[in-house]
MIMARPA-756307 format. One record per residue (C-alpha): residue in three letters; x, y, z. Coordinates in Angstrom, 2 decimals. Example, Ala and Ser with C-alpha at 12.3 -4.5 7.8 and 13.67 -1.06 7.14 Angstrom:
<recs>
ALA	12.30	-4.50	7.80
SER	13.67	-1.06	7.14
</recs>
This chain:
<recs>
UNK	0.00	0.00	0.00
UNK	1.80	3.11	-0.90
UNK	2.68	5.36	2.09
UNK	1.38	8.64	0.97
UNK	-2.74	6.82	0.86
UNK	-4.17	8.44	4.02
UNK	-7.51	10.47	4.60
UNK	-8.79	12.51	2.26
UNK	-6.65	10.44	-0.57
UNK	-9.61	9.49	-3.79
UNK	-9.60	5.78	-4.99
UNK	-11.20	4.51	-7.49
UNK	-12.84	1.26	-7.68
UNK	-13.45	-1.21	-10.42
UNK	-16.32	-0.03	-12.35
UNK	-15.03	3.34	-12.44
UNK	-16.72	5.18	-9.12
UNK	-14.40	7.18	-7.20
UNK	-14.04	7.47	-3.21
UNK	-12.49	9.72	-1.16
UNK	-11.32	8.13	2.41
UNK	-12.18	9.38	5.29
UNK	-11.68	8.48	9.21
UNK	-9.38	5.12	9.97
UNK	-12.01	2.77	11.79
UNK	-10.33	1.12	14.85
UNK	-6.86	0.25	14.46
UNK	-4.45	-0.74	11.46
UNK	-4.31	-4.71	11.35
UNK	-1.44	-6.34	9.74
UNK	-3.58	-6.80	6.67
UNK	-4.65	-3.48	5.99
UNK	-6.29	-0.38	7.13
UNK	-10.19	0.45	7.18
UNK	-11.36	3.75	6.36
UNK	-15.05	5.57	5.98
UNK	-16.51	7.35	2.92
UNK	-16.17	10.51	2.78
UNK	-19.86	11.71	2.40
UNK	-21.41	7.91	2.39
UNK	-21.92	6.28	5.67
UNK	-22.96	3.08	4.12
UNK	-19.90	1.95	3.08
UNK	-16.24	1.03	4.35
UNK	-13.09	0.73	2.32
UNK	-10.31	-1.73	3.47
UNK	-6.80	-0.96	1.71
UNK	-4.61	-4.16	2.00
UNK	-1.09	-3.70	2.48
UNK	-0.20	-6.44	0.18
UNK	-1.57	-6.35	-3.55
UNK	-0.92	-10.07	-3.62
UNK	-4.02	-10.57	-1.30
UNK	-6.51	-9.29	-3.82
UNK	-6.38	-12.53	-5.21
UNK	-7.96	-13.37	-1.74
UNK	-10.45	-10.64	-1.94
UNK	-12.02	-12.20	-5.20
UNK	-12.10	-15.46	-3.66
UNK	-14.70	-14.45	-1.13
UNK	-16.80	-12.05	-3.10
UNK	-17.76	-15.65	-4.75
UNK	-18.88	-16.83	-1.37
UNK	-22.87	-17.35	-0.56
UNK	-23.22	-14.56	1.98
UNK	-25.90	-12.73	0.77
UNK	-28.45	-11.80	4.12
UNK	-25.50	-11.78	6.85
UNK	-24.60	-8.78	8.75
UNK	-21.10	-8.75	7.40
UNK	-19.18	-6.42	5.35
UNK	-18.17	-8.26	2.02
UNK	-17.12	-6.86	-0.85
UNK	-18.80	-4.86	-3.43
UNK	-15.91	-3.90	-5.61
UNK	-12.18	-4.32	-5.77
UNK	-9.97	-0.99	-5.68
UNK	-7.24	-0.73	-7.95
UNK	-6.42	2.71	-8.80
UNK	-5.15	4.87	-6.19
UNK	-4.80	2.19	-4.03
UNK	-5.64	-2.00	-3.73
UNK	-8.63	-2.96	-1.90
UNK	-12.05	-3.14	-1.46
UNK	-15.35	-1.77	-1.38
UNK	-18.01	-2.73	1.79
UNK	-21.11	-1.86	3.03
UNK	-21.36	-0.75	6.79
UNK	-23.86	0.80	8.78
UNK	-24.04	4.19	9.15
UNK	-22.92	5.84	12.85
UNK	-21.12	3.17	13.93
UNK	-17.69	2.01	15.42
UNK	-15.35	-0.81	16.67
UNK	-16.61	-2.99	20.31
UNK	-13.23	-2.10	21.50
UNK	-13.56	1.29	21.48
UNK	-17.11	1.32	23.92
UNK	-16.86	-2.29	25.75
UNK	-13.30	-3.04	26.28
UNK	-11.38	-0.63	28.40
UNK	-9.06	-2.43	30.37
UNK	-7.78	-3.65	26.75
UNK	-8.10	-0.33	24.60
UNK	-8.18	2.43	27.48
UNK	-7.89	3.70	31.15
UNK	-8.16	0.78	33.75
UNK	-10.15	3.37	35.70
UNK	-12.99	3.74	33.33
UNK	-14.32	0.03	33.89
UNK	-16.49	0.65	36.79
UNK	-19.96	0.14	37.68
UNK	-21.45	4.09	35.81
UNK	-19.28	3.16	32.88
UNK	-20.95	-0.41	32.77
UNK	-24.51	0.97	32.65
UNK	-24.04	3.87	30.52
UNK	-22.47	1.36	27.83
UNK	-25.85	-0.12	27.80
UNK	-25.91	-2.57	30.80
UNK	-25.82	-6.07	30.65
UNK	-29.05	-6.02	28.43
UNK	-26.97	-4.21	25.80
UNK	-23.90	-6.57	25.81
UNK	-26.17	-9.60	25.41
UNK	-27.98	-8.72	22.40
UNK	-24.60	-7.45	21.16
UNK	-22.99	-11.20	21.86
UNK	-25.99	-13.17	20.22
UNK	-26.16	-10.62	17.21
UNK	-22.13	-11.99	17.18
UNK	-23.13	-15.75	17.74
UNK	-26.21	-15.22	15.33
UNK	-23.49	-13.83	12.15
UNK	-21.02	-16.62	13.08
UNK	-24.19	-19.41	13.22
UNK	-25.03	-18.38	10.00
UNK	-21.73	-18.22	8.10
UNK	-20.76	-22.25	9.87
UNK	-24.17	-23.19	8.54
UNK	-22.93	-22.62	4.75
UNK	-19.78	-24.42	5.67
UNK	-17.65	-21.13	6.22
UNK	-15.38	-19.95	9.20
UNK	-14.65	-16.48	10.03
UNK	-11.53	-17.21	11.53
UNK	-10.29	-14.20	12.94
UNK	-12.97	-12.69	15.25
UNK	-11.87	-10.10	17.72
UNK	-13.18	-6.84	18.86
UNK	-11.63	-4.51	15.99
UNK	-13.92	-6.71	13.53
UNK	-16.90	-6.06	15.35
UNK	-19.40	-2.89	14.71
UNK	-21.53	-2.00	16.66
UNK	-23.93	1.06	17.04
UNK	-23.21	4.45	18.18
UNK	-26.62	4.60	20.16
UNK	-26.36	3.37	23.36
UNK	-30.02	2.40	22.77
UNK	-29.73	0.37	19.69
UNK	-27.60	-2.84	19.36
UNK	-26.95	-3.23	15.77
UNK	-24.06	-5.20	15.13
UNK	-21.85	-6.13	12.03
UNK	-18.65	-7.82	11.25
UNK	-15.89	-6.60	8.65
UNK	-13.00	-8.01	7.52
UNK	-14.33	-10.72	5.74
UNK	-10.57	-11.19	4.20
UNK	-9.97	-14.31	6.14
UNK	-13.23	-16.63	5.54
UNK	-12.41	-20.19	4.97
UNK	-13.78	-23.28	4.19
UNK	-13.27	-26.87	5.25
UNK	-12.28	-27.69	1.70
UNK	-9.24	-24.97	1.82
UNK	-8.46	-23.87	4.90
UNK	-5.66	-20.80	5.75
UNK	-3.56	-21.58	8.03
UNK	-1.80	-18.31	8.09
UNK	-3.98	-16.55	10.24
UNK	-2.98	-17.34	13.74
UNK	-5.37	-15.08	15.59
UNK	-5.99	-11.50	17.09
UNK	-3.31	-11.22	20.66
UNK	-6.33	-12.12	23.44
UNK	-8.87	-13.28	21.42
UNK	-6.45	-16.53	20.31
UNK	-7.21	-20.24	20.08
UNK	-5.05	-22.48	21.21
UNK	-4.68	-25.33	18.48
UNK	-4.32	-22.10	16.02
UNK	-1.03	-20.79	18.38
UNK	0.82	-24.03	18.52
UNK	-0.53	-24.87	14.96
UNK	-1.96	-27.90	15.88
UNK	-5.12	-27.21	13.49
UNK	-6.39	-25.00	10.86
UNK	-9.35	-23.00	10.99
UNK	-12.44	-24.05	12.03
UNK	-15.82	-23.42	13.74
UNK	-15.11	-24.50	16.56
UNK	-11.72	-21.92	16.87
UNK	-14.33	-19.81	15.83
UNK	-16.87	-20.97	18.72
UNK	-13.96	-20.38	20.98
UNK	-13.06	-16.79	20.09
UNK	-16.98	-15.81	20.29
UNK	-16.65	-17.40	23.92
UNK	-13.82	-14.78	24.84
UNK	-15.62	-11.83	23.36
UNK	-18.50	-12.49	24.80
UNK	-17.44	-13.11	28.28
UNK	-14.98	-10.03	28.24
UNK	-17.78	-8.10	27.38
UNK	-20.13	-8.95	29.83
UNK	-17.53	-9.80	33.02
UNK	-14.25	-7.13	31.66
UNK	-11.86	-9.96	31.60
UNK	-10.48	-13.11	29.56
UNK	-12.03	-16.29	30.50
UNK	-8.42	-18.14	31.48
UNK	-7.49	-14.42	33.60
UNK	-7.31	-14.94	37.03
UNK	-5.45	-15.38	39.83
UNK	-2.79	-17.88	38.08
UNK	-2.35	-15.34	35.69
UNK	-1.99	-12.38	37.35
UNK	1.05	-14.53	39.43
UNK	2.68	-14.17	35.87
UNK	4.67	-11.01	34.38
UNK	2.79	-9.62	31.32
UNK	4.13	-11.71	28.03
UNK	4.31	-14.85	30.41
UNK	0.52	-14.53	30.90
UNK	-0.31	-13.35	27.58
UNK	1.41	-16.76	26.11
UNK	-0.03	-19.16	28.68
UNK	-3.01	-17.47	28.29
UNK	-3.15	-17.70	23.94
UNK	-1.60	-21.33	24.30
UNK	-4.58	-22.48	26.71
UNK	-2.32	-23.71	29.59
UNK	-3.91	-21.80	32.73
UNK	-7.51	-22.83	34.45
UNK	-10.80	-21.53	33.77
UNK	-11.51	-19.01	35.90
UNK	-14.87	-20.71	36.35
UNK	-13.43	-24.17	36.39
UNK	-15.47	-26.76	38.83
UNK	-12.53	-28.86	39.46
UNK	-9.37	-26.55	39.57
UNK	-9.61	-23.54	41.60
UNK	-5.82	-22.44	40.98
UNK	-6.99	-19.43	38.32
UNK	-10.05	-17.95	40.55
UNK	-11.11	-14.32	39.52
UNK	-9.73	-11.31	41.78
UNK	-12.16	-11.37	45.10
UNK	-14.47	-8.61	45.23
UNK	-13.04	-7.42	42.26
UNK	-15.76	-6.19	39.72
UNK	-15.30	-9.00	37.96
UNK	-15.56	-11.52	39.79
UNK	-18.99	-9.75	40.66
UNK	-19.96	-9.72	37.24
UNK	-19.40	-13.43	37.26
UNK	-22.03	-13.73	38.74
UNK	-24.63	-11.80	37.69
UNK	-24.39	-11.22	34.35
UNK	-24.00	-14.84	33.17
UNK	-27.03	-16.71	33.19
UNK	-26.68	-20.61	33.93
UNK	-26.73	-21.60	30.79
UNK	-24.00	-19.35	29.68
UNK	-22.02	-20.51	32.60
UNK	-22.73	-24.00	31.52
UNK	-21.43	-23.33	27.61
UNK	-18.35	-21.62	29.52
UNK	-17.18	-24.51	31.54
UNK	-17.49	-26.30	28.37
UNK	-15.35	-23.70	26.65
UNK	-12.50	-23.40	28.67
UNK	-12.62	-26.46	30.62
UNK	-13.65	-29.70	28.79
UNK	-13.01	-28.00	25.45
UNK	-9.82	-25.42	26.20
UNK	-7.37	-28.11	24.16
UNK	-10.24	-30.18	22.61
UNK	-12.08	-28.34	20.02
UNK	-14.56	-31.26	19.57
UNK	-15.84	-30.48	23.22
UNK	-16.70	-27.28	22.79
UNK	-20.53	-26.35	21.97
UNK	-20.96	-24.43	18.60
UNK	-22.24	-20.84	17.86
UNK	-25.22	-22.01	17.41
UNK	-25.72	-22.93	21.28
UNK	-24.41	-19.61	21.72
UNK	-26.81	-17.81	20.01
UNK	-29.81	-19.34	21.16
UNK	-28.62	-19.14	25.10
UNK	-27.25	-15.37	24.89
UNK	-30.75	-14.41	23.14
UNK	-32.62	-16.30	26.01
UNK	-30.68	-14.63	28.23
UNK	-31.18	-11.31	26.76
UNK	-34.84	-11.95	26.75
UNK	-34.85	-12.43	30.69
UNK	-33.18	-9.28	31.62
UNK	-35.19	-6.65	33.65
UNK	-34.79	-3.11	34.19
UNK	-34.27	-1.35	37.48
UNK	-37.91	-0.32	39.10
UNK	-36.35	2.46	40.79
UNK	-34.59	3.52	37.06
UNK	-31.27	3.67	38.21
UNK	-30.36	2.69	35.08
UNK	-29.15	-0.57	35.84
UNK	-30.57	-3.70	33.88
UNK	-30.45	-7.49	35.36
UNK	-31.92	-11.27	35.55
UNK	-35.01	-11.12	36.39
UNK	-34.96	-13.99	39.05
UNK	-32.49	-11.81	41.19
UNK	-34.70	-10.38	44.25
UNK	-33.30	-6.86	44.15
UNK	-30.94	-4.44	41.74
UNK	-27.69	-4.87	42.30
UNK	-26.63	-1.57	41.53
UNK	-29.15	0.32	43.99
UNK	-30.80	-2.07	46.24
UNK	-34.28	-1.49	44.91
UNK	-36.39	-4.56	44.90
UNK	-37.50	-6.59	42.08
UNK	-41.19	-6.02	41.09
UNK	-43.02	-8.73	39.70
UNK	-42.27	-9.44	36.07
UNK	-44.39	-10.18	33.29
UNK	-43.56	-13.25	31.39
UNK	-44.55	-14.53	27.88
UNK	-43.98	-18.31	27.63
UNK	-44.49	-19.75	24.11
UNK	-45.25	-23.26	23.69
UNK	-46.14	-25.82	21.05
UNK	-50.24	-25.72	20.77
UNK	-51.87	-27.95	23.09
UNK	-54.80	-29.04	20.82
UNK	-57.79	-30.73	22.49
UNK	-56.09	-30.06	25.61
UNK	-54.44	-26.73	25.14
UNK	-56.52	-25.41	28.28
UNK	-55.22	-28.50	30.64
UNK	-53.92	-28.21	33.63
UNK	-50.59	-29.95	32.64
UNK	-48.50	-27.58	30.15
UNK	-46.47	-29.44	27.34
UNK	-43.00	-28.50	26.99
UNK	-42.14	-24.59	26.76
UNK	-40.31	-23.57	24.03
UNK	-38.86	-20.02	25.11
UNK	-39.96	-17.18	27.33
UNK	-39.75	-13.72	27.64
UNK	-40.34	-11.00	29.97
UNK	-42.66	-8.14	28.90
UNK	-41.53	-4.40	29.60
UNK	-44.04	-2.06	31.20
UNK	-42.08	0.61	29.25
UNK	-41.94	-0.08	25.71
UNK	-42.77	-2.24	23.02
UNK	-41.75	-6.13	23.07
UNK	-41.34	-7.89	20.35
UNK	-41.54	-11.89	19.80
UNK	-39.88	-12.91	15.92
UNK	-39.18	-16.06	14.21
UNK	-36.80	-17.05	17.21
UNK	-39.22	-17.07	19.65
UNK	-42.10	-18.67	18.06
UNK	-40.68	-21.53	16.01
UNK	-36.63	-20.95	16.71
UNK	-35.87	-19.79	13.10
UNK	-33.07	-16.75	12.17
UNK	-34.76	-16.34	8.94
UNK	-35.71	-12.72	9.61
UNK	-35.74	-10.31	12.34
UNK	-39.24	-8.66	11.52
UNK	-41.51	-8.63	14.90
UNK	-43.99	-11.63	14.36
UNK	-46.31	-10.60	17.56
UNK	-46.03	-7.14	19.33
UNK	-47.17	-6.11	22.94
UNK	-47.30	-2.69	23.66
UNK	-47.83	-1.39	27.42
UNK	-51.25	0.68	28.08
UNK	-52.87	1.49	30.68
UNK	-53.76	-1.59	32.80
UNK	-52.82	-4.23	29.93
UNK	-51.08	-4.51	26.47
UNK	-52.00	-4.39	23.00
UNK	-51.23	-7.39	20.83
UNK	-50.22	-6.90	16.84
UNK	-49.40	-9.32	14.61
UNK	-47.35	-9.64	11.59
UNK	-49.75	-9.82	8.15
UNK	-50.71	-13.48	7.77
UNK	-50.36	-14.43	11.45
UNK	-53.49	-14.26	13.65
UNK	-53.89	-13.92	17.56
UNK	-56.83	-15.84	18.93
UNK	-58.35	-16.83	22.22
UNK	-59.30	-20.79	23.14
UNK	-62.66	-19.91	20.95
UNK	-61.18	-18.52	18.31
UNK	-61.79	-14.95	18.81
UNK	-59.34	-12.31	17.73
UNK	-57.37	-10.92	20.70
UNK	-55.83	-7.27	20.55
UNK	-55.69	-6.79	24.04
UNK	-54.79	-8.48	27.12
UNK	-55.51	-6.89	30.93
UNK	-52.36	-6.79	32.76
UNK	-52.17	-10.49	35.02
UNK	-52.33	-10.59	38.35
UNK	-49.54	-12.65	40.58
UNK	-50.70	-16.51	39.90
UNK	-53.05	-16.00	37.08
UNK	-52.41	-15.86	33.20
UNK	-53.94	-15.95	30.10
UNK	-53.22	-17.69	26.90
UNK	-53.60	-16.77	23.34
UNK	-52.92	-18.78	20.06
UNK	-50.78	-17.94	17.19
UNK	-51.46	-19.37	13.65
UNK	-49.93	-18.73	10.54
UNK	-50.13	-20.54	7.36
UNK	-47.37	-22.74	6.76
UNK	-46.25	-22.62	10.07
UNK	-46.92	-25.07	13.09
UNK	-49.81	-23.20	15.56
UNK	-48.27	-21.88	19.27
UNK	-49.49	-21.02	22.34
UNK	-48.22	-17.75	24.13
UNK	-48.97	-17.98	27.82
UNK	-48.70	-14.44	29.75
UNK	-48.55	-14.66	33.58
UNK	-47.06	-12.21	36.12
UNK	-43.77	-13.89	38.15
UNK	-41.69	-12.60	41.13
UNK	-38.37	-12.68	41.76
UNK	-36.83	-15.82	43.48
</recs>
């Protein structure tokens, strides 16, 4: 890449459209460097440093990625520079510039305001499954990403949206041809890829979304603890990358425990539901050195997105956001009010009204404050599309139901239902959802306090 490219420089791609750069997103890698559009916020440009990797480049515009949140290329640059064309969403910028500041900033900054004004733990969640749901998708059409770490990741400027992206598709692979030149972003490393033991894979893939993820919601690296900090800086580093040290989490070996009453070792344990903690110790325990014990990104994205979707807000409004099974905010002390909770299950048929309840496919808590939204996930567990299938919107004493066109919201009778009265603790109300082409469900709606 010649040295005098920098922002403000015009490239042109190849069907003639010129570009001007403008602001570097996140930090040079060592394949290249990612700039805006001067004037269009849709789109990225990567510059590569090496013209030889356009070969590359071409390779993966021929890949089946058409519906995934990730940046792949439009159109190849050659004049004025060698790279690529992308599209990105507007008003955006790199995790580790908002989530990760004991990696990319002051020490100082990761405390409990900076947590919450970052968008809580209901934030990071949706964040990490939008992550899991982008990597699900790409393993599904026998792809890897293979090097996933927080420069890669966009997410949104608006601390009250969580739209999420990946770029730098340079490095996708396939089973059939995999790189093995790409060892891995320092901290965000998989083991068999440092000692070259393997090539990429989903499951190195799995593993890396396991690090992001948990050093987003708990502010450290799953194998940094006490064993770790014992070490100087590069000794940890390495024995961290190369998998050697406990799980911090680890049932058997206690050796790496987090920092006591450190704030993460209190965000240990609240802002990893049980599930999560269960796909952790099978992370970084069973599967640390054996990737074929290590659940896939599709586990991931189903349990962050249940976990997500059982996250309350503070009744007193500190700000704070939590699981809704814990009795009081952790932040402010303010107890937990009972929650609203929309469990979908398969339809009962002739006995949908019994007593005895088939099993539940997902649940949900309802906010008092704004709009809820079930899709595809929730009512039949597809990631088709993330249009809202059935809406509840909070009025007074109750909710409004909306559906989707083509799906219909009934009673046991058959009777259209567009509103609901707010339940009472210990009694609920059920309505049906049909759709045609789809199998029928049953969305139960009870009130729930905290355990």
């Amino acid at each position: 890449m010649p040295s005098d490219i920098r922002t403000g420089s015009l490239v042109r791609d190849d069907t003639g459209i010129e570009y001007v750069l403008g602001d570097v997103i996140g930090k040079p890698g060592a394949q290249g460097i990612v700039y805006r559009v001067e004037g269009q916020p849709g789109f990225a440009i990567k510059l590569l440093k090496r013209e030889s990797d356009l070969a590359r480049i071409e390779a993966v515009r021929r890949l089946p990625l058409d519906g995934l949140r990730l940046s792949q290329p439009l159109s190849l640059i050659r004049d004025g520079g060698t790279g690529y064309l992308m599209p990105l969403a507007g008003d955006m910028k790199p995790l580790a510039d908002p989530y990760l500041p004991r990696e990319f900033g002051p020490r100082e900054t990761s405390g409990v305001d900076w947590y919450r004004d970052t968008g809580g733990l209901r934030r990071r969640l949706a964040i990490a499954a939008n992550v899991a749901q982008c990597l699900a998708s790409l393993h599904e059409r026998g792809l890897a990403y293979v090097d996933l770490n927080p420069n890669n990741v966009m997410v949104s400027d608006d601390v009250y949206r969580d739209d999420t992206w990946l770029i730098d598709t340079d490095n996708l692979t396939s089973r059939a041809n995999p790189k093995w030149d790409i060892v891995g972003f320092p901290g965000y490393a998989v083991p068999e890829r440092v000692t070259r033991k393997a090539p990429p894979s989903t499951l190195a893939d799995a593993y890396t979304l396991a690090i992001v993820a948990f050093r987003m919601l708990v502010l450290r690296h799953p194998l940094e603890g006490a064993a770790a900090d014992a070490l100087d800086g590069d000794e940890a580093a390495d024995a961290i990358n190369t998998g050697l040290l406990a799980y911090v989490g680890d049932l058997v070996d206690d050796s790496n425990r987090l920092p006591a009453r450190s704030m993460s070792s209190k965000l240990f344990e609240l802002a990893l539901s049980r599930r999560i903690h269960g796909l952790l110790r099978e992370t970084f325990a069973d599967g640390r050195l054996d990737p074929l014990k290590r659940p896939g990104a599709g586990r991931w994205r189903d349990a962050l997105w249940l976990a997500h979707d059982n996250v309350v807000d503070c009744a007193a409004r500190c700000g704070w956001s939590y699981f809704r099974l814990v009795r009081s905010c952790p932040a402010c002390g303010a107890a937990t009010q009972p929650v609203v909770l929309a469990t979908v299950f398969p339809a009962w048929g002739e006995t949908e009204w019994a007593d005895v309840d088939p099993q539940a496919r997902d649940s949900l808590t309802l906010s008092s404050d704004r709009p809820t939204e079930l899709g595809e996930r929730h009512l039949w567990g597809a990631y088709r599309s993330t249009d809202p299938q059935v809406t509840f919107r909070p009025v007074s004493k109750g909710f409004e139901l909306s559906a989707s066109e083509g799906l219909h919201v009934t009673d046991g009778a058959g009777k259209k239902v567009a509103r609901i009265p707010y339940p009472e603790t210990r009694k609920e109300y059920r309505v049906r959802i049909e759709a045609s082409g789809r199998p029928t469900r049953t969305i139960r709606i009870t009130a729930v306090e905290s355990r």
